[in-house]
TORSEGU-796821 format. One record per residue (C-alpha): residue in one letter; z negated, y negated, x negated. Coordinates in steps of 0.05 Angstrom, whole numbers, plus 5000, padded with zeros to 4 digits. Layout:
BEGIN
AZYX;...
This chain:
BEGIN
X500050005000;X500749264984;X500748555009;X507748165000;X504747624959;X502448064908;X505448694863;X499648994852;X498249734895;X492449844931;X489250494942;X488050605020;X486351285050;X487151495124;X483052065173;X485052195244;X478652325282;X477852305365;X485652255377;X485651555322;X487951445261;X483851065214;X485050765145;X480150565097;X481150095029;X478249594982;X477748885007;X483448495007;X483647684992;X490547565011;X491547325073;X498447665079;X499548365120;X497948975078;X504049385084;X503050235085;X508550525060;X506851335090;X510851365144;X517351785119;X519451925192;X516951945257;X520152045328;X519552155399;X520752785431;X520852885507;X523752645566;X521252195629;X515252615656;X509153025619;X510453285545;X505853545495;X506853965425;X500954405411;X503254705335;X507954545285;X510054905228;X513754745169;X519355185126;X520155115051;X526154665060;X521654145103;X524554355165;X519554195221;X518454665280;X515254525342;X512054825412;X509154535475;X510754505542;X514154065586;X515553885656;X520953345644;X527153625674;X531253225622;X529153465568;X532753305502;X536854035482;X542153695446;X542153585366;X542552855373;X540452445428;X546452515479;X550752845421;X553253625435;X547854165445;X543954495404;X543355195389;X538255525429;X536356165469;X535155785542;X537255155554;X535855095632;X530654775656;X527855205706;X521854805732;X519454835807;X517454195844;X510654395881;X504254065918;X502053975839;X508553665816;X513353945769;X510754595744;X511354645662;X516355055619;X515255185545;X519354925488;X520355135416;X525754535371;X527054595297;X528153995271;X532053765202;X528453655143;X530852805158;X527752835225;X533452525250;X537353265284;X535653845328;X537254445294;X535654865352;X532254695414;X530255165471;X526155235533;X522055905543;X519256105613;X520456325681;X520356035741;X513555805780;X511655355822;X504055165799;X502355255725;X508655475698;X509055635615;X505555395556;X506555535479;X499355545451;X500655695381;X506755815334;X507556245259;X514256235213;X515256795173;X519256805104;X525556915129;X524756415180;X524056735241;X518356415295;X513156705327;X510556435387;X503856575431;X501756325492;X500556365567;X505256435634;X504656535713;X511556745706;X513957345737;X520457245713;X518557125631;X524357265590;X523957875555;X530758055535;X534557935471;X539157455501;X538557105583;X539857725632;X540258135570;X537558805551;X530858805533;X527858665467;X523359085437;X515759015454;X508159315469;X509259125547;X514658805591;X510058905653;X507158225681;X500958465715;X499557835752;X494857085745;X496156845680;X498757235636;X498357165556;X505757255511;X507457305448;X515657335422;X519257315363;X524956795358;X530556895311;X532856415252;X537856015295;X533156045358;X537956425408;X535157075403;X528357365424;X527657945371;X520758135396;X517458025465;X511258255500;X505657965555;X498758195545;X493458255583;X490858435650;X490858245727;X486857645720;X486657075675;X489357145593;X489856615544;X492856715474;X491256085428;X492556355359;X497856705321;X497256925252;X501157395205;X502257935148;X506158005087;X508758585125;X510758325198;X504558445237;X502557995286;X495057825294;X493357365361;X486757165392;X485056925447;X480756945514;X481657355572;X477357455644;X480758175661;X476558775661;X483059135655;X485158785590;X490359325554;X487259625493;X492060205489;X496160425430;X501460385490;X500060085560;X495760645598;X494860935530;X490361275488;X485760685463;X487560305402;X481360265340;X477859655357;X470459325347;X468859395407;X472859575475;X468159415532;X469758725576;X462258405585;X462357745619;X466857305661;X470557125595;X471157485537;X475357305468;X480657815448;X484057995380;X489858355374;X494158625320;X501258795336;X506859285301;X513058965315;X517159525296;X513659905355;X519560005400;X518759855465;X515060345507;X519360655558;X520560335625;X517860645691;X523260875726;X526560595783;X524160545854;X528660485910;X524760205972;X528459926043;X526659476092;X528659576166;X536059286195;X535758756225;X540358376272;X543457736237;X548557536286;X552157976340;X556158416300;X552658286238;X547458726210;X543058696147;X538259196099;X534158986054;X534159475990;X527759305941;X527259595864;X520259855854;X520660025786;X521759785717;X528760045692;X534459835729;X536460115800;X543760275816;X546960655859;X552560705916;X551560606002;X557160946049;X557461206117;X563461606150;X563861206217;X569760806213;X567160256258;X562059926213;X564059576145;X558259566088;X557959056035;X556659245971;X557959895972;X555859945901;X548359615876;X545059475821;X537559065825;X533658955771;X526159035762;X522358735819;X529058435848;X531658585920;X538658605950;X541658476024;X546959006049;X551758666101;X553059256159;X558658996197;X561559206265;X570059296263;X571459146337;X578359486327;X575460096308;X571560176365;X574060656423;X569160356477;X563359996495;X556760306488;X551360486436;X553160636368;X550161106321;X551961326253;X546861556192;X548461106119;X549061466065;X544161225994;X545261485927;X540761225869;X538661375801;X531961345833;X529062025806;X524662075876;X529761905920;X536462065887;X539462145960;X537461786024;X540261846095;X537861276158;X539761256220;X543860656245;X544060476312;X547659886349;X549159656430;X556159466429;X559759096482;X554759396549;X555458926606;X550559016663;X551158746736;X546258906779;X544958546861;X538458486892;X537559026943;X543459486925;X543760156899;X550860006866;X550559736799;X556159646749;X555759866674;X562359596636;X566759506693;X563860236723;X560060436789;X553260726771;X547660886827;X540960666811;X534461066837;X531260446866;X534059796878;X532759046842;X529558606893;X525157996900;X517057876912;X512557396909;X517656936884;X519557476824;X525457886803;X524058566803;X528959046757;X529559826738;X526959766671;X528160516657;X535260466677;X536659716641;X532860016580;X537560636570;X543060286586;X541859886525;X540660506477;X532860586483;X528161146505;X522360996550;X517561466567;X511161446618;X504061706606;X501661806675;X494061936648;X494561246613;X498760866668;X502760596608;X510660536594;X512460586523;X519760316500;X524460576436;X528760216406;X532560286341;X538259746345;
């Protein structure tokens, strides 16, 4: 440091205590501005709403790297303010506005040894309304690849290699639910996830710190409120060594040391589970096909009745995904009015249910006339006698329901015991 009316330097230290920074010096006479010459660079980095960087590290060619979170929509992913993007593994924003506001997404940047370019830049998270993603803690390793810890609500936390990738290798690509704790491993140019795992429980996990080895193991700590914490070689596992295994309180701090060339255990299996069909429009019906399981479901829907139309006929949901199927009436192919029925055909890879058969049933084109105190009615333009007659009391219409019922496709049946009428339907 020095004053502009004199050459001589003066010897000034700093400290940054309670969120301040504070210099201290000898006493100067001058009664020109000391100038600090420390600052080499320094710059913003965010967009227009909340933005914070919880760790930094630094490479041997002064390359900075940086993690936080964000909830600002906007931003910056590009290597130079407005310029053309920047490397990265995500660079969609895929915050949810909620009663809290903007709900946060991590980001990891690498910036130039200057300060004055993005090397890469890249958001990491999922998509959730209140809480969202934060990057706790970050480690580089020689070669340059990053290692980032943390905690999500999630669901949907990337762990592929690349977006809607296969999965990269890691302990547990299960999230179990509240907040989850993460760790990944992002590669030199930041647009592959080489390593990815959540850990934890049910309830509430926060990893803080991330440290490593000479040989690639990943040590995080952390705090945690589930009793079912995993401390399994694998998930479900045989228990790893450990000080102690047994959760005490309503919080407890966790350490954990990670293999990262552990391959990924393998994935539970798919699980092929159906909602009911339901009427969308007249002519238009719609299942609901949910995937269960971990590994990918796919499979193939048919039926041989030539009047009804399905769309896809071929699936494939991922992990905790669902899928409509369309089930669509062809009025040409239909040789007359009346109630359809037909069974569709499921195949899946699903090892429980590799073949599935429902029922489909549908009313198509049934036009009933009936006139109060007449025996005659008329179903689609024919003559039909009814048992009893519709007629009027008390200011009410009185109908057959038995008759009007079946006409329509359902079964009724009467318990005499419990003076009670009990109605069927499956369209």
């Amino acid at each position: 440091a020095y004053t502009k009316d004199s050459a001589t330097s003066l010897d000034i230290s700093m400290h940054y205590q309670d969120s301040m920074l504070f210099f201290e010096g000898e006493t100067v006479s001058s009664s020109e501005p000391v100038v600090i010459e420390s600052l080499v660079y320094s710059t913003y980095m965010g967009g227009s709403q909340n933005d914070r960087i919880h760790s930094i590290a630094l490479d041997d060619k002064g390359c900075l790297y940086a993690a936080g979170n964000t909830n600002s929509e906007e931003f910056p992913m590009s290597k130079t303010p407005g310029g053309e993007p920047a490397p990265g593994y995500d660079q969609i924003f895929k915050g949810i506005e909620g009663q809290f506001g903007m709900s946060y997404m991590s980001f990891i940047i690498k910036l130039n040894p200057e300060g004055t370019e993005l090397v890469y830049a890249t958001y990491l998270g999922g998509s959730r309304i209140r809480f969202g993603d934060f990057a706790n803690d970050i480690a580089l390793d020689q070669k340059g690849n990053l290692y980032i810890t943390g905690r999500t609500t999630s669901f949907d936390f990337p762990m592929s290699r690349v977006v809607g990738g296969k999965p990269a290798p890691g302990y547990d690509h299960l999230y179990k639910g509240g907040r989850s704790s993460f760790v990944v491993k992002l590669n030199t140019s930041g647009t592959e996830l080489e390593y990815a795992t959540f850990l934890g429980g049910s309830q509430l996990d926060w990893a803080s710190s991330i440290a490593l080895d000479h040989q690639g193991n990943i040590y995080i700590g952390g705090s945690t409120r589930s009793d079912d914490f995993q401390m399994g070689i694998i998930p479900d596992g045989e228990p790893a060594p450990g000080y102690d295994h047994t959760f005490k309180g309503e919080r407890s701090g966790f350490l954990i040391k990670l293999n990262t060339d552990t391959a990924m255990p393998a994935l539970q299996p798919p699980r092929l589970e159906m909602g009911s069909i339901a009427l969308v429009e007249p002519g238009l019906y719609q299942l609901l096909l949910h995937n269960k399981g971990e590994a990918e479901l796919t499979g193939k829907i048919s039926t041989e009745a030539d009047f009804l139309m399905i769309e896809p006929s071929e699936f494939l949901i991922s992990s905790g995904s669902s899928l409509k199927i369309a089930l669509r009436l062809l009025p040409d192919a239909i040789p007359k009015p009346g109630v359809l029925r037909t069974g569709i055909q499921i195949q899946s890879n699903d090892p429980e249910h590799p073949e599935t058969t429902i029922d489909f049933t549908a009313n198509y084109g049934i036009h009933i006339v009936l006139t109060i105190g007449k025996l005659q009615s008329i179903v689609n333009e024919k003559e039909v006698m009814l048992d009893v007659p519709p007629m009027i009391m008390e200011g009410r219409t009185l109908v057959p329901l038995r008759f009007i019922a079946e006409g329509f496709g359902a079964s009724v049946e009467w318990d005499g015991t419990l003076q009670q009428v009990t109605i069927y339907y499956w369209g």
